[in-house]
TILUM-615233 format. One line per field, with one value per residue: residue number from 1; chain; x, y, z of N, C-alpha, C in turn. Coordinates in steps of 0.05 Angstrom, whole numbers. Example, Ala and Ser with C-alpha at 12.3 -4.5 7.8 and 13.67 -1.06 7.14 Angstrom:
BEGIN
n	c(1/2)
chain	c(A/A)
npx	c(264/257)
npy	c(-114/-45)
npz	c(156/142)
capx	c(246/273)
capy	c(-90/-21)
capz	c(156/143)
cpx	c(264/258)
cpy	c(-66/1)
cpz	c(156/157)
***
This chain:
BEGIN
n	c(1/2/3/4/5/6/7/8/9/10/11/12/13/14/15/16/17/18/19/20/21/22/23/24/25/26/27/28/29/30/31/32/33/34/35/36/37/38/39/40/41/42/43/44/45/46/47/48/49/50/51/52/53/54/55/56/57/58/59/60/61/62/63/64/65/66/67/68/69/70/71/72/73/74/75/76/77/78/79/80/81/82/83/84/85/86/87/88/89/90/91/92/93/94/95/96/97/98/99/100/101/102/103/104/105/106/107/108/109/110/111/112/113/114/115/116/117/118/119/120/121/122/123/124/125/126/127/128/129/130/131/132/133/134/135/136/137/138/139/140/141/142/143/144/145/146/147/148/149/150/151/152/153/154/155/156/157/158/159/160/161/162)
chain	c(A/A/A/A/A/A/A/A/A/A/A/A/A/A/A/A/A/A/A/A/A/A/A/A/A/A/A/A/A/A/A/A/A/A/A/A/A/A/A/A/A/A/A/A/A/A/A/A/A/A/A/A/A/A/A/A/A/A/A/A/A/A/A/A/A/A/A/A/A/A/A/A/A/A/A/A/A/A/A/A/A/A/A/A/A/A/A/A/A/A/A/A/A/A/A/A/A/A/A/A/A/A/A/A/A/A/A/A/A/A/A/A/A/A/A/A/A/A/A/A/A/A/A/A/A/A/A/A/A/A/A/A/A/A/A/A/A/A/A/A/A/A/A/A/A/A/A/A/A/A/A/A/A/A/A/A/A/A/A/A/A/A)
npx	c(786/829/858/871/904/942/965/980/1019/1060/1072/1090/1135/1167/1175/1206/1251/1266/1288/1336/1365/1377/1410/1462/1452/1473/1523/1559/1535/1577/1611/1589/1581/1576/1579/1552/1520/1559/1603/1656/1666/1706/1713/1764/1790/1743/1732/1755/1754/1764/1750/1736/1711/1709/1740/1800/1821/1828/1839/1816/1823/1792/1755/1698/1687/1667/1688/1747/1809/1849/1869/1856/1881/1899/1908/1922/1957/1970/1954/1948/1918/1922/1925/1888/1913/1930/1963/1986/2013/2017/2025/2032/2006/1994/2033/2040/2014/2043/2043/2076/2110/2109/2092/2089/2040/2021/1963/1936/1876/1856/1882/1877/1922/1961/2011/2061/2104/2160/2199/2206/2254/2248/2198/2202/2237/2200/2164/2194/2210/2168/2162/2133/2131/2144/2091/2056/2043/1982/1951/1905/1869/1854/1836/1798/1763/1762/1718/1681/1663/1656/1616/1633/1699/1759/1805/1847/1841/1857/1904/1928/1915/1940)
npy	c(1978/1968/1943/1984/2021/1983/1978/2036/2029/2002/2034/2075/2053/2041/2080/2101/2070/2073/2132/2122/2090/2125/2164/2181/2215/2261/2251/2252/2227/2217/2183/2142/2107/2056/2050/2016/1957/1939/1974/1981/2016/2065/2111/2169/2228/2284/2318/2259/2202/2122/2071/2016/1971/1914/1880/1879/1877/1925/1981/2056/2127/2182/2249/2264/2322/2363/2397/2400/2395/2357/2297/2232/2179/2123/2047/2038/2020/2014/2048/2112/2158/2222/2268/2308/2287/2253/2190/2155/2100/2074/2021/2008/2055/2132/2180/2244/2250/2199/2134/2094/2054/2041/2094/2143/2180/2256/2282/2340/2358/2403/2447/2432/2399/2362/2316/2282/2232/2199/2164/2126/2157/2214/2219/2214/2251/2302/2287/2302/2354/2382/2368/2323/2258/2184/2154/2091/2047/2018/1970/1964/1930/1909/1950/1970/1924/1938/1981/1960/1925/1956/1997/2050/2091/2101/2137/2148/2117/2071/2081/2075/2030/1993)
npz	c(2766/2794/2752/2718/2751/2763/2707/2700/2732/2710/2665/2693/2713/2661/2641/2690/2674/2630/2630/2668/2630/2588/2611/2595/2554/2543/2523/2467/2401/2369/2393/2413/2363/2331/2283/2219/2193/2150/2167/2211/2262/2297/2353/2345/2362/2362/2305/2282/2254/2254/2211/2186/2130/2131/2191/2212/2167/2121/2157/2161/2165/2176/2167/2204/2186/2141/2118/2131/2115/2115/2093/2081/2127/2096/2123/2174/2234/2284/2342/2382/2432/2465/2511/2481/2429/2377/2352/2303/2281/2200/2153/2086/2057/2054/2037/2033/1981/1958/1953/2003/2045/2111/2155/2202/2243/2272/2290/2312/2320/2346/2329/2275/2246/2214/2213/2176/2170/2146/2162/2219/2259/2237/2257/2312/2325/2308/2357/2402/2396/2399/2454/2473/2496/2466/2450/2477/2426/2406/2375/2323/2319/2375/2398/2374/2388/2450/2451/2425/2458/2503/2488/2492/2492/2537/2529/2569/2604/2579/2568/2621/2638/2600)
capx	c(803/852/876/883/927/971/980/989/1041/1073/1070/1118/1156/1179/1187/1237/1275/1283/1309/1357/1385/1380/1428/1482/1445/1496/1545/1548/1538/1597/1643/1588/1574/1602/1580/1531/1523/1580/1625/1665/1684/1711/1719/1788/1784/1722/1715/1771/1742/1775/1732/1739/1691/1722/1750/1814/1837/1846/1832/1825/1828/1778/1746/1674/1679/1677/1708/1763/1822/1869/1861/1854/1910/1892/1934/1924/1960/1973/1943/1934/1912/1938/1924/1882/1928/1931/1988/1982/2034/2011/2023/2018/1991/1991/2043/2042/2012/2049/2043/2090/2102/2103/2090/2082/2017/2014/1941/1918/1845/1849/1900/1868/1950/1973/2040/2059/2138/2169/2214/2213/2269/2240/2171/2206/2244/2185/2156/2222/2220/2142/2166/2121/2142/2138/2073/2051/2017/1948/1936/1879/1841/1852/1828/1763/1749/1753/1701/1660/1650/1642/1604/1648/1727/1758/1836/1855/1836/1862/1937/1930/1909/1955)
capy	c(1999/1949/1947/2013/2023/1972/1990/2062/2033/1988/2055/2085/2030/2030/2102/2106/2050/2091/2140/2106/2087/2153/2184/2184/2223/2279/2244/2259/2207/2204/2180/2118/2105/2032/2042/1994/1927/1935/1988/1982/2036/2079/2148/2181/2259/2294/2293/2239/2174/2104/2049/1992/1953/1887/1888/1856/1891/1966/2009/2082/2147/2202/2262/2270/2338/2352/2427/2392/2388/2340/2273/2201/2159/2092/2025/2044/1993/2025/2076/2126/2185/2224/2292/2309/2286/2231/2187/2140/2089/2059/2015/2010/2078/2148/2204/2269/2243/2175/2107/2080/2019/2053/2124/2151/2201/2262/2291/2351/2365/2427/2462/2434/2397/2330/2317/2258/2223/2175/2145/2128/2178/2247/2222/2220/2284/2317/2294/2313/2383/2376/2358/2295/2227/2175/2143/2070/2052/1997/1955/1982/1913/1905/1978/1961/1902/1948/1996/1946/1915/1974/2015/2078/2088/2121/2132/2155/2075/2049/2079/2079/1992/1971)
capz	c(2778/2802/2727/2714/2780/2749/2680/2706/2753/2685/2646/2706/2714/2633/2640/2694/2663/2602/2643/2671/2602/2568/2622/2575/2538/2539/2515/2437/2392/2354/2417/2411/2343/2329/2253/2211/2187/2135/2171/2241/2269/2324/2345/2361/2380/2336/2286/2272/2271/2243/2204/2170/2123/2151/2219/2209/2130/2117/2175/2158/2195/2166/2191/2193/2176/2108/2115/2142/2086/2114/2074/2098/2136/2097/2127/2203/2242/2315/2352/2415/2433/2484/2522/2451/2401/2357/2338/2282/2259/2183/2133/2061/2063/2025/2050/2018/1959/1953/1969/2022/2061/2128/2160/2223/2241/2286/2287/2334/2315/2350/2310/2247/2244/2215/2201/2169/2176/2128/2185/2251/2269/2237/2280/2342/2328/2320/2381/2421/2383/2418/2487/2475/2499/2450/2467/2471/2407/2409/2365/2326/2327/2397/2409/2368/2418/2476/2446/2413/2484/2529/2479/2491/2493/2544/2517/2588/2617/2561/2574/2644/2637/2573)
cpx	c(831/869/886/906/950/984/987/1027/1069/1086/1098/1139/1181/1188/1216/1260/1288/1294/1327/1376/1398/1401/1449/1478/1462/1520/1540/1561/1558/1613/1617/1577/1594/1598/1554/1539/1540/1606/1631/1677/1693/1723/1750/1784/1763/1729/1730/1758/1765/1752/1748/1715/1692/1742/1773/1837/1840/1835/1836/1815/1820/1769/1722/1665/1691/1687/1740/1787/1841/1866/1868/1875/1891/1915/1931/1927/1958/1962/1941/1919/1906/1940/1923/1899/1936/1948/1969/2013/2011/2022/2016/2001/2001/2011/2051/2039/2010/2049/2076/2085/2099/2106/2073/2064/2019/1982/1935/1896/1839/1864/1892/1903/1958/1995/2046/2100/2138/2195/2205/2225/2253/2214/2185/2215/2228/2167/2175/2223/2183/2149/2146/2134/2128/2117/2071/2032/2001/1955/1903/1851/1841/1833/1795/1749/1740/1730/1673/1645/1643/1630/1623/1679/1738/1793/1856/1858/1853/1895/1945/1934/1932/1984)
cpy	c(1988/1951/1967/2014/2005/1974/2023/2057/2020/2017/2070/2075/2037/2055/2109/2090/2065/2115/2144/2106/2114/2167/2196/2194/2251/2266/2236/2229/2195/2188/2149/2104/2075/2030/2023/1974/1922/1959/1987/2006/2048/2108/2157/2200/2269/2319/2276/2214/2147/2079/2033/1978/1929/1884/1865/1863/1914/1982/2040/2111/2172/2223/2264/2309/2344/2380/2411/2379/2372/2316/2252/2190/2126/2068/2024/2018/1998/2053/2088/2151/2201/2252/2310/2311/2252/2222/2158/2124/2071/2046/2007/2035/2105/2169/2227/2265/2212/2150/2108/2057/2021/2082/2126/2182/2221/2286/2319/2368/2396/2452/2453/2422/2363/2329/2286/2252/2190/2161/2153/2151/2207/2241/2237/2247/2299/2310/2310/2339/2399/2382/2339/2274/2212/2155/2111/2069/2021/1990/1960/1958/1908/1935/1980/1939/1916/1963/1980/1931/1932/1995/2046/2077/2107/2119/2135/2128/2071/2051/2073/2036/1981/1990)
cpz	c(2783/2772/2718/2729/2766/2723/2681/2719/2730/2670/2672/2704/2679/2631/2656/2678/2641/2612/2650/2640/2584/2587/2620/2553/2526/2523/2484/2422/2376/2370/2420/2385/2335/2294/2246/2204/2172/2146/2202/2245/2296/2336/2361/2376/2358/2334/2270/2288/2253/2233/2191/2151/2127/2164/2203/2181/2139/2139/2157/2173/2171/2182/2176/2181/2151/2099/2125/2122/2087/2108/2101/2105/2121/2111/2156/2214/2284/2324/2378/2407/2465/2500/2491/2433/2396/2343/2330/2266/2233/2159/2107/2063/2039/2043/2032/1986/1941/1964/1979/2041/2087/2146/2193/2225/2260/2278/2304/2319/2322/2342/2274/2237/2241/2194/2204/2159/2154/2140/2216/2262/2262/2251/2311/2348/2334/2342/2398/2412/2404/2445/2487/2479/2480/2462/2459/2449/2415/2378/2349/2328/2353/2410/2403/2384/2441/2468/2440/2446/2505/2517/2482/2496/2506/2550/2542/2604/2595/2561/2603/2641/2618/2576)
***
């Protein structure tokens, strides 16, 4: 009897614990998805995420949805994202077709809207035509460290801290 009682009490025990863990179970899996054994990745606003096949070479900035007609930022060197919208400086990259050496990204996911600048200056304009301040950009391997270590990214800490 004595055994029972304790493997009953084991059998609770392993249940709350999983409990416990699962409590983030709301929180949809793309926002922790670090990728597999050959892809790093990390999620911006969804369904724009950024991977790599080796942390460290070509970042690129896709969307998982596949209705979604606005093509890939390959080259991604800096990044935020910022009261939902997505800035992207890259190099070596593709703008309106063509390779270039560097290009500046604005994304908003929720207008289905990415506009893509072949200088510095027409970016900023169009933020300032925005009323956007020009935001701090990350580092996108530094940005993959913070995620990779706290399992989830939360862009609000991450301007508020850096």
């Amino acid at each position: 009897m004595k055994k029972i009682l304790c493997l009953l009490i084991m059998v609770f025990s392993l249940f709350a614990c999983d409990q416990k863990r699962g409590g983030n179970s709301h929180i949809d899996k793309f926002y922790t998805n670090k990728g597999g054994f050959d892809l790093s990745r990390f999620p911006l606003l969804k369904p724009y995420e950024i991977s790599a096949v080796i942390p460290g070479h070509d970042w690129i900035i896709t969307s998982i949805d596949t209705s979604e007609v606005l093509g890939p930022i390959p080259g991604t060197k800096f990044i935020n994202v910022v009261d939902s919208v997505i800035f992207v400086q890259s190099n070596n990259t593709i703008l309106d077709g063509q390779p270039i050496k560097k290009a500046w990204f604005v994304i908003i996911p929720k207008h289905h809207l990415l506009r893509g600048f072949k200088s510095r200056q027409e970016y900023l304009n169009f933020l300032s035509s925005m009323h956007v301040n020009d935001p701090k950009m990350f580092d996108v391997e530094e940005v993959f460290q913070v995620f990779d270590n706290k399992d989830t990214l939360d862009w609000q800490e991450l301007n508020r801290r850096y």
